[in-house]
N, CA and C atoms of all chains as a GROMACS GRO file, in nm:
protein
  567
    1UNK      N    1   0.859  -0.285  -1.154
    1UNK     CA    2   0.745  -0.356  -1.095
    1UNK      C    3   0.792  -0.489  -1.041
    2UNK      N    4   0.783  -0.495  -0.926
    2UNK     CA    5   0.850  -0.647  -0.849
    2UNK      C    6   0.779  -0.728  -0.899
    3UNK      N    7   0.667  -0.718  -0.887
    3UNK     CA    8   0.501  -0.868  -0.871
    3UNK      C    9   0.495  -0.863  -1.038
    4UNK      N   10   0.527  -0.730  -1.099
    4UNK     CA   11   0.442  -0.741  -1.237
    4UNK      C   12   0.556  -0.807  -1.324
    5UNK      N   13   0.505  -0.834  -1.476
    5UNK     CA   14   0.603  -0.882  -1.582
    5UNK      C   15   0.619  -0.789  -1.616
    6UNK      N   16   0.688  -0.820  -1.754
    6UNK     CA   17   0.755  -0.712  -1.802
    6UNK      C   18   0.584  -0.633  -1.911
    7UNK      N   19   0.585  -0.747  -1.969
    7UNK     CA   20   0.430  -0.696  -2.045
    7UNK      C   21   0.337  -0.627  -1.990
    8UNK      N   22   0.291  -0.592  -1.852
    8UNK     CA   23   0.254  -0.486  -1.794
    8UNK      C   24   0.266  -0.355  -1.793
    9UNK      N   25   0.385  -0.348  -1.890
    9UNK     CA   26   0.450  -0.221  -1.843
    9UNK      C   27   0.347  -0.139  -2.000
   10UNK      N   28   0.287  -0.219  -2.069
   10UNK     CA   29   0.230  -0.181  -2.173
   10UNK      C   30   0.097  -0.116  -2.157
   11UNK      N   31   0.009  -0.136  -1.982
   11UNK     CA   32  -0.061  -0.075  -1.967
   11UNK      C   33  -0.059   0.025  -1.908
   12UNK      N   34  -0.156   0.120  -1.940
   12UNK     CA   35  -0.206   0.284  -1.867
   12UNK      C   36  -0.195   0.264  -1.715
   13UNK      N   37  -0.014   0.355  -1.627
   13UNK     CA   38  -0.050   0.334  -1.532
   13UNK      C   39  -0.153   0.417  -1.445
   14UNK      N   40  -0.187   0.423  -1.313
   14UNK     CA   41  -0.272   0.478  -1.256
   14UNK      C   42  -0.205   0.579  -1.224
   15UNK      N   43  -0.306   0.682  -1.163
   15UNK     CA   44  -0.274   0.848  -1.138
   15UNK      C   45  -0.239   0.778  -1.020
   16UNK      N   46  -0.183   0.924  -1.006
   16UNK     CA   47  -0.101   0.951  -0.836
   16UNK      C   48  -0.240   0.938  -0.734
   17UNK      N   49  -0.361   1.003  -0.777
   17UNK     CA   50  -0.470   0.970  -0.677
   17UNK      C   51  -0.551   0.871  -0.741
   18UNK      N   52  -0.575   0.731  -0.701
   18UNK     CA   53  -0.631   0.630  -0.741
   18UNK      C   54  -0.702   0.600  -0.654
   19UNK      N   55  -0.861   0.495  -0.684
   19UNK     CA   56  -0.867   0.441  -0.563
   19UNK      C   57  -0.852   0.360  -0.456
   20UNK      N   58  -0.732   0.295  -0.464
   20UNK     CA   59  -0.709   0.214  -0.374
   20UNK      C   60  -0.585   0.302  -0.271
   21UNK      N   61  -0.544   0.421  -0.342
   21UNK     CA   62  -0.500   0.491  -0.265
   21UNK      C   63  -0.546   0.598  -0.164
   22UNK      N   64  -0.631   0.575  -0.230
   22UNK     CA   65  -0.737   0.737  -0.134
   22UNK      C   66  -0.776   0.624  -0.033
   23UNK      N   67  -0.835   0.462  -0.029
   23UNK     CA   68  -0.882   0.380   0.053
   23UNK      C   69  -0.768   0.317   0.152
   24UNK      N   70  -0.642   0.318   0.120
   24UNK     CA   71  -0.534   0.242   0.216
   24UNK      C   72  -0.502   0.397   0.287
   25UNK      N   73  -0.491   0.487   0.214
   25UNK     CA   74  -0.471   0.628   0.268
   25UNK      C   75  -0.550   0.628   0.400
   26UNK      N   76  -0.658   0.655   0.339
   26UNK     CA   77  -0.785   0.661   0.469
   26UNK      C   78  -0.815   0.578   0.575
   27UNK      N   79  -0.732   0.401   0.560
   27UNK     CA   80  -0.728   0.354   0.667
   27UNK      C   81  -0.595   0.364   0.744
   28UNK      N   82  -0.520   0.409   0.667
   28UNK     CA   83  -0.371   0.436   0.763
   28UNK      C   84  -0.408   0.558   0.804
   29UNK      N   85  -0.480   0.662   0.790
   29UNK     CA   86  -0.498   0.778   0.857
   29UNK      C   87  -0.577   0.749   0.991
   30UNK      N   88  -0.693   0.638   0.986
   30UNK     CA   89  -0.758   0.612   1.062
   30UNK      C   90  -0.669   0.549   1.152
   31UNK      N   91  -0.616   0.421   1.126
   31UNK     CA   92  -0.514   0.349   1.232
   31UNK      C   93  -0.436   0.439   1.300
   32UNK      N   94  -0.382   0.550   1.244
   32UNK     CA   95  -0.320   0.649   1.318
   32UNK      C   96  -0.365   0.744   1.416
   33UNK      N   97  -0.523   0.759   1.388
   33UNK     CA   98  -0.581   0.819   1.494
   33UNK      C   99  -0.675   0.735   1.640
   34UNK      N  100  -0.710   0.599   1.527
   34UNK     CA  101  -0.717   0.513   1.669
   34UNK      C  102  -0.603   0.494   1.731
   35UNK      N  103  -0.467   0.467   1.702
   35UNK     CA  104  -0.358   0.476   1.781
   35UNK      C  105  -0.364   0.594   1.892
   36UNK      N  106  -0.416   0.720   1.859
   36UNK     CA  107  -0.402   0.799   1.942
   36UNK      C  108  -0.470   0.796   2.034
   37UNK      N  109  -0.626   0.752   1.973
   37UNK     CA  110  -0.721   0.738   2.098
   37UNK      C  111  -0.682   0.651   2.200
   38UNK      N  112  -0.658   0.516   2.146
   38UNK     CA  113  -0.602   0.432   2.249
   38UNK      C  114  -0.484   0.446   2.370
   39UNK      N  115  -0.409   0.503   2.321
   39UNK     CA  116  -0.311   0.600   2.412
   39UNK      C  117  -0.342   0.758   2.482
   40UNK      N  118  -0.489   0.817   2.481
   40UNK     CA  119  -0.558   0.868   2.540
   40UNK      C  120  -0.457   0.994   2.481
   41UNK      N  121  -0.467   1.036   2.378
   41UNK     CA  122  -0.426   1.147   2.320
   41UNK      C  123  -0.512   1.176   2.201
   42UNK      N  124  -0.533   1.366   2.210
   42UNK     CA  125  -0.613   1.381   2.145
   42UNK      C  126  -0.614   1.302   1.965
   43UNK      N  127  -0.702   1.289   1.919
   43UNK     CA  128  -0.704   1.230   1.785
   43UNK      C  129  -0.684   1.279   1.668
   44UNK      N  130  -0.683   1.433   1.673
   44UNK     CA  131  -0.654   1.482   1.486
   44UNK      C  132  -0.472   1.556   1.561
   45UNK      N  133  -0.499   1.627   1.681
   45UNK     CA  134  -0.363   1.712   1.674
   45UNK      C  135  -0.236   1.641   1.696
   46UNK      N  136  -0.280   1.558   1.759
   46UNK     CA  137  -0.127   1.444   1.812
   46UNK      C  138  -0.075   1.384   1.711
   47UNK      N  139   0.046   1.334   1.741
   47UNK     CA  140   0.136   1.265   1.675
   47UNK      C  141   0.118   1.247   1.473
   48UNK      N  142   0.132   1.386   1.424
   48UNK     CA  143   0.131   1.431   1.301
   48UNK      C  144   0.204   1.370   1.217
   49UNK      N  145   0.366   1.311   1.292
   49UNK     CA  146   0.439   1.277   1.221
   49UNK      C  147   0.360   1.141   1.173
   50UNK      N  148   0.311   1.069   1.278
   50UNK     CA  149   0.268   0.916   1.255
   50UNK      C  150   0.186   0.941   1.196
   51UNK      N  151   0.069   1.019   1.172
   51UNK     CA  152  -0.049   1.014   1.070
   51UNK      C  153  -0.013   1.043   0.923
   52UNK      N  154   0.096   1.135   0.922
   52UNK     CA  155   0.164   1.137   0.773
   52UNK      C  156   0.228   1.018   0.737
   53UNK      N  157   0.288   0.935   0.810
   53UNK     CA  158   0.389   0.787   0.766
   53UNK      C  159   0.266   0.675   0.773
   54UNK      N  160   0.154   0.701   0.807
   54UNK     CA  161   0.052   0.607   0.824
   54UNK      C  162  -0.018   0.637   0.680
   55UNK      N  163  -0.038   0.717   0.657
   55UNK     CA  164  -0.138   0.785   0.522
   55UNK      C  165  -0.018   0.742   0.412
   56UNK      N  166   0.085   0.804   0.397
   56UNK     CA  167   0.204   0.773   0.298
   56UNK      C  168   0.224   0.618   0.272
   57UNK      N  169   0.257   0.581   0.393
   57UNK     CA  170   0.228   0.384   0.344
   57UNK      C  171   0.104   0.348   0.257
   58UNK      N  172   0.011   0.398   0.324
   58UNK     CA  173  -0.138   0.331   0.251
   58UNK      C  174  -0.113   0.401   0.133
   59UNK      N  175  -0.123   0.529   0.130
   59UNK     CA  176  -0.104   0.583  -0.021
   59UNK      C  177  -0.039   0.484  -0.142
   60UNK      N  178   0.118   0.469  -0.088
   60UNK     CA  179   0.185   0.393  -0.162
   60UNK      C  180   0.182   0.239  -0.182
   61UNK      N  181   0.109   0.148  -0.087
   61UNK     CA  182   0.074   0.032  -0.084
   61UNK      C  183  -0.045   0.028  -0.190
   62UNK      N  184  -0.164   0.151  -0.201
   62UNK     CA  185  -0.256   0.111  -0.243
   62UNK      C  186  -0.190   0.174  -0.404
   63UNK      N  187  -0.072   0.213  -0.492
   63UNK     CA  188  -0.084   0.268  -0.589
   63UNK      C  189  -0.021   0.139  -0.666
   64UNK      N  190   0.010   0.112  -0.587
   64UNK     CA  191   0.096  -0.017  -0.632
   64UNK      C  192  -0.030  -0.164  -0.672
   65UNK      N  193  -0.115  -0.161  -0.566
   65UNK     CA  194  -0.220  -0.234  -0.570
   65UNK      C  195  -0.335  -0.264  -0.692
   66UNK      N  196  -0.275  -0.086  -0.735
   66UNK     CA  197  -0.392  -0.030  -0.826
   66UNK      C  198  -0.335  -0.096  -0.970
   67UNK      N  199  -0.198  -0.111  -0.974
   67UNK     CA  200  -0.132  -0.122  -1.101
   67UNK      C  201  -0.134  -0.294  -1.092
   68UNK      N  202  -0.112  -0.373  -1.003
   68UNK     CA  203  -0.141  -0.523  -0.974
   68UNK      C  204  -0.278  -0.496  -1.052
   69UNK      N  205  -0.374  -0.459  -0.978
   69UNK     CA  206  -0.516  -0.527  -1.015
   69UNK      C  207  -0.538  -0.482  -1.162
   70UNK      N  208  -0.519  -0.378  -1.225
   70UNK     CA  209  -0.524  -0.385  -1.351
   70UNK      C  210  -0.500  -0.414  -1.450
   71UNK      N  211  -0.352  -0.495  -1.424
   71UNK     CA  212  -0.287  -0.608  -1.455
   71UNK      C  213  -0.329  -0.737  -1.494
   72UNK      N  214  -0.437  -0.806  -1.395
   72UNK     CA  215  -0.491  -0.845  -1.305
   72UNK      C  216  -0.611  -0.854  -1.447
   73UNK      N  217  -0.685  -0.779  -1.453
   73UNK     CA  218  -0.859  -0.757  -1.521
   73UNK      C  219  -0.770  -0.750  -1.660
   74UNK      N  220  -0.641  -0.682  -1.713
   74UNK     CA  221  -0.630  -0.704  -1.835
   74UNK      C  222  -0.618  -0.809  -1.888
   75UNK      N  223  -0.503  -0.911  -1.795
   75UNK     CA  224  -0.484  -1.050  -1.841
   75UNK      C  225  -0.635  -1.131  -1.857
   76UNK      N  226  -0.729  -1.102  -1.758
   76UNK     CA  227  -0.855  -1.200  -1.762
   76UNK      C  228  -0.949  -1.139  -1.930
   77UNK      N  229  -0.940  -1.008  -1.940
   77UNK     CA  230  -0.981  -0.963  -2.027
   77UNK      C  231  -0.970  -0.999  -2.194
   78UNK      N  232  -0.790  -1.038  -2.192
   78UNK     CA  233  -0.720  -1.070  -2.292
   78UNK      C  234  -0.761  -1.233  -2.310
   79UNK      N  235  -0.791  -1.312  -2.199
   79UNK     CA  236  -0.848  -1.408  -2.209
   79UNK      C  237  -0.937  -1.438  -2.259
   80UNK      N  238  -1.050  -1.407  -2.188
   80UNK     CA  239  -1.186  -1.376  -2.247
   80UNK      C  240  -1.180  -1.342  -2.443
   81UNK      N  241  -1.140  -1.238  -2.446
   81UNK     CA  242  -1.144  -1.208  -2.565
   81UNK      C  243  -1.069  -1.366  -2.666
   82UNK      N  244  -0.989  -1.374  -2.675
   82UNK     CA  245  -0.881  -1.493  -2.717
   82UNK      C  246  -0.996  -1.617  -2.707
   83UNK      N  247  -1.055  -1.657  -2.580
   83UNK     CA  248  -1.172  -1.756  -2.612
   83UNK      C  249  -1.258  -1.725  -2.718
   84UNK      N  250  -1.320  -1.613  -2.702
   84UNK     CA  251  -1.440  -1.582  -2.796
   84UNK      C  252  -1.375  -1.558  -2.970
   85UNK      N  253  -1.254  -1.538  -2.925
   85UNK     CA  254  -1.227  -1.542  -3.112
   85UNK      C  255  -1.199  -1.691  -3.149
   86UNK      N  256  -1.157  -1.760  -3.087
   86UNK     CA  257  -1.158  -1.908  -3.065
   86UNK      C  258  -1.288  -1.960  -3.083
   87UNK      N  259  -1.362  -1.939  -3.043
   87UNK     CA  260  -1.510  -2.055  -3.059
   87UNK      C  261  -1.645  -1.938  -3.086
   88UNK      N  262  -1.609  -1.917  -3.228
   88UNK     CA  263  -1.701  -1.791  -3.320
   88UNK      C  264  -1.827  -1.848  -3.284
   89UNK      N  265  -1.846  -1.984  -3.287
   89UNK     CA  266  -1.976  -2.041  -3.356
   89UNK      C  267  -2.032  -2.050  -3.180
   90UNK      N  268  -2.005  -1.976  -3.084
   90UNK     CA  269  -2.092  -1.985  -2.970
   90UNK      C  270  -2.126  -1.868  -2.930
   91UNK      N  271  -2.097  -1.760  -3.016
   91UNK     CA  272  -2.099  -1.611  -3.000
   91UNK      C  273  -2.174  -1.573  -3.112
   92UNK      N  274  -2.299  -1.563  -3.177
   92UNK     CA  275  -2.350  -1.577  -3.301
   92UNK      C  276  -2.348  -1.426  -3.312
   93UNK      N  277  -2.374  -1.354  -3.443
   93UNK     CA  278  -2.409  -1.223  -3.407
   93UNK      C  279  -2.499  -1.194  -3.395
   94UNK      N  280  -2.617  -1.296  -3.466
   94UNK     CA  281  -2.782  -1.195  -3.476
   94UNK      C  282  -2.826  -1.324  -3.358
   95UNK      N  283  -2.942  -1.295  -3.260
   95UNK     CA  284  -3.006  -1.398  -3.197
   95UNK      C  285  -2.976  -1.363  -3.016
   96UNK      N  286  -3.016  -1.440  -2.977
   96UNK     CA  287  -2.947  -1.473  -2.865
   96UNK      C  288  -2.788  -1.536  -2.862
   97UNK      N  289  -2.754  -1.504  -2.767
   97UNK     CA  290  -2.639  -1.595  -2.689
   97UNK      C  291  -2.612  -1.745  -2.684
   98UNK      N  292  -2.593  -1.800  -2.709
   98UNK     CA  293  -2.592  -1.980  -2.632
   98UNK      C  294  -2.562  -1.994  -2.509
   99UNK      N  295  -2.629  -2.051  -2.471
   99UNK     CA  296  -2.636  -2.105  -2.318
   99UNK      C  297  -2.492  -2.130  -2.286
  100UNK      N  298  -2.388  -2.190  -2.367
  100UNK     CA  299  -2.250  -2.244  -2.274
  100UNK      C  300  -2.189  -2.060  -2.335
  101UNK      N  301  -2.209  -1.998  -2.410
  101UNK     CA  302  -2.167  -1.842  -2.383
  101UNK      C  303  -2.157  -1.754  -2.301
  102UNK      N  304  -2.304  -1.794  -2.264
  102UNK     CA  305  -2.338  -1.705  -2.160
  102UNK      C  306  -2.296  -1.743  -2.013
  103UNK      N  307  -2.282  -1.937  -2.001
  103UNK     CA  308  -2.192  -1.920  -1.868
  103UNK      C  309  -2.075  -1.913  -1.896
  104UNK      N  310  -1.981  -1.886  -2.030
  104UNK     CA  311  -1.852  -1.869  -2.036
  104UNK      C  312  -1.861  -1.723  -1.968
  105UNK      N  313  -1.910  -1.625  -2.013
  105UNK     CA  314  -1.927  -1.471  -1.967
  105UNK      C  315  -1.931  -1.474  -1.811
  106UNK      N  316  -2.054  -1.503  -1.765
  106UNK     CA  317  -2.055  -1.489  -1.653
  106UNK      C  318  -1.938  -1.540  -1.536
  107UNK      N  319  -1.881  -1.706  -1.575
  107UNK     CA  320  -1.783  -1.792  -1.548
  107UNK      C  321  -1.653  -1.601  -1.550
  108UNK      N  322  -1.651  -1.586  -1.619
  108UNK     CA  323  -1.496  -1.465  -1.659
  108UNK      C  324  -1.532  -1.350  -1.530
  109UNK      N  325  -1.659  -1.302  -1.566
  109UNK     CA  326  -1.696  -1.155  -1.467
  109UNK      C  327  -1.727  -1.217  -1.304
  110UNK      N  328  -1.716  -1.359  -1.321
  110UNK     CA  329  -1.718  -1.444  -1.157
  110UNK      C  330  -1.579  -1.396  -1.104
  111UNK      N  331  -1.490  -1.426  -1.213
  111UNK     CA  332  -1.317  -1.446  -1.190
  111UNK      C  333  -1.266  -1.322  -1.132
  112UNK      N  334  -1.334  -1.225  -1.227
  112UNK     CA  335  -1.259  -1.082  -1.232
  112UNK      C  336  -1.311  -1.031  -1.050
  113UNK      N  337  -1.447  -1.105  -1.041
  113UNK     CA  338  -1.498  -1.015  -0.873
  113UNK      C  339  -1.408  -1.086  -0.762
  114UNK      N  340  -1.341  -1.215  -0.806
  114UNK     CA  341  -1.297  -1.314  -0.683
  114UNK      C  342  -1.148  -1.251  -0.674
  115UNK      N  343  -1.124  -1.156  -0.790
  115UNK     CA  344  -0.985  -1.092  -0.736
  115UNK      C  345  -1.005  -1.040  -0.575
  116UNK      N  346  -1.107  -0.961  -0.516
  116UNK     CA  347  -1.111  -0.929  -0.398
  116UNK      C  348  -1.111  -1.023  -0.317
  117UNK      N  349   2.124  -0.932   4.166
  117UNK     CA  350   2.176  -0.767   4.189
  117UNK      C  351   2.262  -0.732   4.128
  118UNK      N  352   2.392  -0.760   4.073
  118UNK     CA  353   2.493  -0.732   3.995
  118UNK      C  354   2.413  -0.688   3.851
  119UNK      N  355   2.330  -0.747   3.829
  119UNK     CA  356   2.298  -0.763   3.704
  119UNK      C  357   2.209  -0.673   3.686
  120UNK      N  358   2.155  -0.614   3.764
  120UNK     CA  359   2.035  -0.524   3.799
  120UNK      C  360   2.123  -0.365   3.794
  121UNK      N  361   2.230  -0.354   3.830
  121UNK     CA  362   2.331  -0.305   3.839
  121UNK      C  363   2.379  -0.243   3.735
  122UNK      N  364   2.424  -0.338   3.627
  122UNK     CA  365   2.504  -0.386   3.492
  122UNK      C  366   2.389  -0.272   3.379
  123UNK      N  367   2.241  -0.325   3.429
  123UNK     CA  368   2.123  -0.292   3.333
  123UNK      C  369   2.066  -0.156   3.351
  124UNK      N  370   2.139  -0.083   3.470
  124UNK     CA  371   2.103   0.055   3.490
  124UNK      C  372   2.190   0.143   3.431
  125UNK      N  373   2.341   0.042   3.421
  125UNK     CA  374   2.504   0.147   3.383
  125UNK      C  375   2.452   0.150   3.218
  126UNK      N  376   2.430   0.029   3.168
  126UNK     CA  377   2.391   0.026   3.049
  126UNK      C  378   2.262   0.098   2.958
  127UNK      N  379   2.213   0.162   3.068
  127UNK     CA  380   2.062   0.285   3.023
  127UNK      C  381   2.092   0.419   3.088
  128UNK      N  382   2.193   0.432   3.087
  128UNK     CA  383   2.277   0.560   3.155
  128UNK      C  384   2.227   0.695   3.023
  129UNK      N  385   2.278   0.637   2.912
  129UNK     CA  386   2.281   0.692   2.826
  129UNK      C  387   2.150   0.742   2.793
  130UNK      N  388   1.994   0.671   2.782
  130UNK     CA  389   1.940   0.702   2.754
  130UNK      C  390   1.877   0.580   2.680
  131UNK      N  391   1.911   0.474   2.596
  131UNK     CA  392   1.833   0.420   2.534
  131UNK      C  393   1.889   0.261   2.601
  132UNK      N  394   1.848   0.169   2.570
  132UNK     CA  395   1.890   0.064   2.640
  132UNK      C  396   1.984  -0.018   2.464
  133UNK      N  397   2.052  -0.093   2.538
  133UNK     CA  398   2.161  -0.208   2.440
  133UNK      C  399   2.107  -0.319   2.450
  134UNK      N  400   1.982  -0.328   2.555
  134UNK     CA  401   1.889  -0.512   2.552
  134UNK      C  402   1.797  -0.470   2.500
  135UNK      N  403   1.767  -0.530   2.399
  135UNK     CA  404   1.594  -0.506   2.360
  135UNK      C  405   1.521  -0.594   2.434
  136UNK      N  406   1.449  -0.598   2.535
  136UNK     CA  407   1.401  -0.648   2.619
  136UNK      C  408   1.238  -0.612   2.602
  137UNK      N  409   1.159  -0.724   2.683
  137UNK     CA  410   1.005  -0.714   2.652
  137UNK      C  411   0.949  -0.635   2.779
  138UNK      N  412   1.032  -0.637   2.843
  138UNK     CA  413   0.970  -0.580   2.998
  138UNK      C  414   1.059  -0.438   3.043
  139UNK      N  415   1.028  -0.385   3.104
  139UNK     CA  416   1.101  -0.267   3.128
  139UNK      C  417   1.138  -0.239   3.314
  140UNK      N  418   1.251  -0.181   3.298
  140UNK     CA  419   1.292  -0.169   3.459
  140UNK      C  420   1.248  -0.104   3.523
  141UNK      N  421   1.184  -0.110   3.608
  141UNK     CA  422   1.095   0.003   3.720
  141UNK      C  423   1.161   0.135   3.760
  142UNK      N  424   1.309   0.083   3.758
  142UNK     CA  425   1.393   0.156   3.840
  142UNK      C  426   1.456   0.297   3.744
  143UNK      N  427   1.402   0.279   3.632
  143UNK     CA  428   1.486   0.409   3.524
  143UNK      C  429   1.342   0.431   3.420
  144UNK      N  430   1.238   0.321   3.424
  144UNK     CA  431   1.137   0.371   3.348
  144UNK      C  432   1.018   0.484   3.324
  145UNK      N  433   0.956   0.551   3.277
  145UNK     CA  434   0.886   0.696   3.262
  145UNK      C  435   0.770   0.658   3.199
  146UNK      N  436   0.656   0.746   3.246
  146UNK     CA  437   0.556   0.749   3.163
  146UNK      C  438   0.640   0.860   3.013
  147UNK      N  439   0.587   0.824   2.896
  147UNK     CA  440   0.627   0.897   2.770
  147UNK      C  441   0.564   1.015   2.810
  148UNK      N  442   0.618   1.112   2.769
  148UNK     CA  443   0.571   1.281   2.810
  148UNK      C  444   0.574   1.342   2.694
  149UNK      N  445   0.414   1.412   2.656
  149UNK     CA  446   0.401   1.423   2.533
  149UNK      C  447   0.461   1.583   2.498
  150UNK      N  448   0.494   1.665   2.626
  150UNK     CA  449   0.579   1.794   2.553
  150UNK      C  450   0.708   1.786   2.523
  151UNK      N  451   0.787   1.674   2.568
  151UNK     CA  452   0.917   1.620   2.508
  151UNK      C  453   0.952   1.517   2.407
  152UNK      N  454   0.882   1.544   2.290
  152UNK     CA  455   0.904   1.467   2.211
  152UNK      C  456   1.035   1.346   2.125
  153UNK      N  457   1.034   1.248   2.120
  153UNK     CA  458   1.171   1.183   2.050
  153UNK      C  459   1.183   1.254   1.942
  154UNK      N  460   1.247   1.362   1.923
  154UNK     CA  461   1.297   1.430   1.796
  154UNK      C  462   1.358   1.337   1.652
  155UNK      N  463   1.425   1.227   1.718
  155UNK     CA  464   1.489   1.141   1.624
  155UNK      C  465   1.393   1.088   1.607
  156UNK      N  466   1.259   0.986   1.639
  156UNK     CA  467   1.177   0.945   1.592
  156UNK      C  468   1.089   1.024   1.503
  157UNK      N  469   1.082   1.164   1.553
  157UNK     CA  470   0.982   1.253   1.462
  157UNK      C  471   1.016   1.279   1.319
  158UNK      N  472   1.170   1.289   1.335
  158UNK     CA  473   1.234   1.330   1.198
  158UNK      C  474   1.217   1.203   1.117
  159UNK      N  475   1.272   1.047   1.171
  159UNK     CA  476   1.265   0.954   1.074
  159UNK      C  477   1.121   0.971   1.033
  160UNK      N  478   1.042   0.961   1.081
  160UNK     CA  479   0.906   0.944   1.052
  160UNK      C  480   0.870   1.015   0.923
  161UNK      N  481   0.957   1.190   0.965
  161UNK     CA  482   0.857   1.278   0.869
  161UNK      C  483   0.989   1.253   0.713
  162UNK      N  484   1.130   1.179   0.796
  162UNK     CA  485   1.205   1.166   0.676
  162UNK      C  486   1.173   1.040   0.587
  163UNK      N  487   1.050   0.957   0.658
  163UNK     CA  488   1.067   0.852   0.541
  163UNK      C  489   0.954   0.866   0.477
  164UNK      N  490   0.851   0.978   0.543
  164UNK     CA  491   0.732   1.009   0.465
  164UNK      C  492   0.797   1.057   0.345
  165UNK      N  493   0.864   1.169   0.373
  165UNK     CA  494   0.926   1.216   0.230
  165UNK      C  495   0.990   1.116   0.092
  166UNK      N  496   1.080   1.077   0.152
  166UNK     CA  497   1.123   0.953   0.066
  166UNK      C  498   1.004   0.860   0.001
  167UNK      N  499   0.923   0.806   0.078
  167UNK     CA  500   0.773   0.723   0.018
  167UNK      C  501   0.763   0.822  -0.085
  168UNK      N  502   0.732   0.950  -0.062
  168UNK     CA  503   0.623   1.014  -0.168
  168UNK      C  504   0.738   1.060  -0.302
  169UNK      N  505   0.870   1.053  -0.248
  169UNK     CA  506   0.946   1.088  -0.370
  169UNK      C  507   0.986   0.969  -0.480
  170UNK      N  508   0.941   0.830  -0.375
  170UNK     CA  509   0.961   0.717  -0.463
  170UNK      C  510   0.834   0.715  -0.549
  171UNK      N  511   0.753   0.748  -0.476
  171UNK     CA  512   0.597   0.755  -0.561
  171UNK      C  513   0.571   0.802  -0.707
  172UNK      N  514   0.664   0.909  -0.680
  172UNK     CA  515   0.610   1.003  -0.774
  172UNK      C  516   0.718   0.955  -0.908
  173UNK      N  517   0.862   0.922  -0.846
  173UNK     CA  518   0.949   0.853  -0.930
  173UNK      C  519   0.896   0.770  -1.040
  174UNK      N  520   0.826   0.668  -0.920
  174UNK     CA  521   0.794   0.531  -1.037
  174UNK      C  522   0.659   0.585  -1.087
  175UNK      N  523   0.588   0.687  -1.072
  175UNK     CA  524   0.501   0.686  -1.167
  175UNK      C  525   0.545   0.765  -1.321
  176UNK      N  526   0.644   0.861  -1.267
  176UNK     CA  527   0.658   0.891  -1.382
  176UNK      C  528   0.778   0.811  -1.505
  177UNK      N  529   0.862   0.730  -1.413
  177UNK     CA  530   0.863   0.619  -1.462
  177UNK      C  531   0.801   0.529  -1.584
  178UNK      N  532   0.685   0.508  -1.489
  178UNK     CA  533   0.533   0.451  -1.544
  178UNK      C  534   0.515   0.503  -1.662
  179UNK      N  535   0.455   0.585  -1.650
  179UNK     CA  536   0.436   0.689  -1.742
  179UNK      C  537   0.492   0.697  -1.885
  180UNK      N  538   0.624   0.747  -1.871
  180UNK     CA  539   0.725   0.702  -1.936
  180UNK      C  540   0.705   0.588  -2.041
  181UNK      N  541   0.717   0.516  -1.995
  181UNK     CA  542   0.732   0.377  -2.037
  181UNK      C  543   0.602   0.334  -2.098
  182UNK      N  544   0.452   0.360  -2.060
  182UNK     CA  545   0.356   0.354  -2.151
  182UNK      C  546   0.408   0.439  -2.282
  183UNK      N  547   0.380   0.524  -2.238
  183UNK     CA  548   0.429   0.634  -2.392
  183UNK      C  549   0.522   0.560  -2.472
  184UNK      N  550   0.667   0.486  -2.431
  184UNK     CA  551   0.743   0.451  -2.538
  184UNK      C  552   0.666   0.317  -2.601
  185UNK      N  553   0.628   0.210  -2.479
  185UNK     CA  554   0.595   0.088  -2.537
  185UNK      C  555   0.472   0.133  -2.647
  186UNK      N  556   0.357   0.207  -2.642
  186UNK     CA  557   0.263   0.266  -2.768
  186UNK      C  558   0.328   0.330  -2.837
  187UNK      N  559   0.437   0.371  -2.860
  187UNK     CA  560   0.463   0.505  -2.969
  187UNK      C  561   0.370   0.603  -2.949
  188UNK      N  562   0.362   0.662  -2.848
  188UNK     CA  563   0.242   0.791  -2.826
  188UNK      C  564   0.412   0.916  -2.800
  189UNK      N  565   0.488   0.902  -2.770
  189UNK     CA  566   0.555   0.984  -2.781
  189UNK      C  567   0.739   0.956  -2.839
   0.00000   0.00000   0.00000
């Protein structure tokens, strides 16, 4: 893993069909067929080779992507958790929440959406 | 003109030795889609192959390597 540490290697990697691969897939398939249109050739039969090296990149860009981002939500996760065993007395068990809890929570599931 | 000359002996062959942004009127073609660049087709479909054999490598790789770091196998 170039981008990842070594401690990554401790999580569940992703299947061969993931979704960020079926989604980079599907836009390199697409780029490959607007390529064709634009060059006024038909769009599914032409240039096969390029729609396979177009789909294969995205494939492999997005499997790689898949193993970053989960990376990614575990570290924030491991965080999260590590706070809340840290400061018991704002996490009560019976009752409500406390107010600075509940924007610690929300503050974390802000973090995890701004990965995109 | 010499040089115009020089740039036709030098595309004799078929592919040019200037990578140039503009192309010469005098030896240039519309691309013709029943004669395909064979060498382009093959790299293409040869590096698709390679992608998907690295793919499959590092996942099982991957794989691998969960299993030892848990003791699941």
């Amino acid at each position: 893993m170039g981008l990842l540490p070594d401690e990554a290697k401790v999580l569940p990697p992703p299947g061969i069909v993931n979704r960020n691969s079926v989604w980079f897939g599907l836009c390199g398939w697409a780029t490959a067929m607007l390529h064709n249109s634009l060059n006024r050739r038909p769009a599914l039969k032409a240039g096969l080779h390029r729609q396979a090296l177009f789909i294969t990149v995205g494939w492999f860009i997005g499997y790689h992507l898949t193993k970053f981002e989960n990376y990614k939500y575990a570290t924030l996760d491991r965080d999260m958790s590590e706070y809340i065993r840290l400061h018991p007395e704002e996490f009560p068990d019976k009752g409500n929440s406390t107010w600075k809890s509940s924007r610690i929570r929300v503050l974390i599931s802000v973090l995890r959406f701004s990965l995109y | 003109m010499p040089f115009g000359r020089l740039f036709i002996v030098l595309n004799m062959n078929g592919f040019s030795l200037f990578s140039v942004f503009s192309r010469n009127s005098f030896i240039a073609s519309k691309p013709d889609p029943s004669k395909p660049n064979m060498l382009r087709v093959g790299l293409a479909f040869g590096s698709t192959a390679v992608l998907w054999a690295l793919l499959f490598k590092q996942h099982s790789t991957d794989v691998h390597e969960y299993k030892t770091r848990n003791g699941l196998e």
